[in-house]
C-alpha positions in Angstrom: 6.3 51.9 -44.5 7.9 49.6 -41.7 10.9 47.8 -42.3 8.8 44.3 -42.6 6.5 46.2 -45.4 10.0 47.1 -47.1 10.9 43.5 -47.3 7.8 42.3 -48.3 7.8 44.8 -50.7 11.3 44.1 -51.8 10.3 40.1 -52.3 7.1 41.0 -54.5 8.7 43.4 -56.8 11.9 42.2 -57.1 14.2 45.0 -56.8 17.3 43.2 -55.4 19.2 43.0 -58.5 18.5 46.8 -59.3 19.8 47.5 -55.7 23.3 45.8 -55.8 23.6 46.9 -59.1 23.5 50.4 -58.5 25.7 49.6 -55.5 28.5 48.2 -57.7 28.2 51.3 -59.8 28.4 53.5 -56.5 32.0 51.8 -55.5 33.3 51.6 -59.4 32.3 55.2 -60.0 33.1 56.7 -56.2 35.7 59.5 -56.0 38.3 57.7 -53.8 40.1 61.1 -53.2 37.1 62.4 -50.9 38.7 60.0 -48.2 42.2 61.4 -48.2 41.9 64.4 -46.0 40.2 62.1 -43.4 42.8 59.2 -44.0 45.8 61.9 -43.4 43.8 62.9 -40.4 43.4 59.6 -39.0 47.4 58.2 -39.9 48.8 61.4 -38.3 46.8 60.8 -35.2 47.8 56.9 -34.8 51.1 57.6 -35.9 51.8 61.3 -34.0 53.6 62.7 -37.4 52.6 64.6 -39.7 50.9 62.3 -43.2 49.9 63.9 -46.6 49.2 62.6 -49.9 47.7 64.8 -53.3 46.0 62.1 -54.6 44.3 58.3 -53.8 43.9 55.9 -56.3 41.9 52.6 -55.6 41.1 49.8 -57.8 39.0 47.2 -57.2 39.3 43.6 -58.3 40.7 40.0 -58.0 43.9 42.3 -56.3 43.2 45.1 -55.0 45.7 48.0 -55.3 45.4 51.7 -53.6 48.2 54.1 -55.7 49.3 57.4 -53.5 50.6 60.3 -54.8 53.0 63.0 -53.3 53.1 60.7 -50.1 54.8 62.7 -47.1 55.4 61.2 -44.2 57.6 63.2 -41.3 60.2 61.9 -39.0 59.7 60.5 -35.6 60.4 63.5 -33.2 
């Protein structure tokens, strides 16, 4: 199936309300800790010291808030 059959597919049967729904429950129930080792990777790489954390937290909402645990950030050399 092309990606014009898709759509057309999409429109007849209705499916875009099942689709962002099972997005929002992709984001609400995604482990947020499976992005930590890459975010320590990436901060110690811009920042050229050593970055850790144990755990990431993120809440979505009106305010989004992001909660880090054990946070160790070295000295500048």
């Amino acid at each position: 199936m092309n990606a014009s059959g898709l759509t057309r597919f999409a429109r007849r049967h209705n499916i875009w309300p099942a689709v962002f729904i099972a997005l929002v429950l992709l984001v609400v129930s995604f482990n947020w800790n499976w992005l930590r080792h890459p975010l320590d990777r990436y901060i110690s790489k811009k920042t050229e010291r050593t970055f850790t954390i144990s755990d990431l937290q993120l809440r979505l909402g009106r305010t989004p808030t992001m909660r880090m645990r054990d946070l160790v950030f070295a000295n500048a050399k």
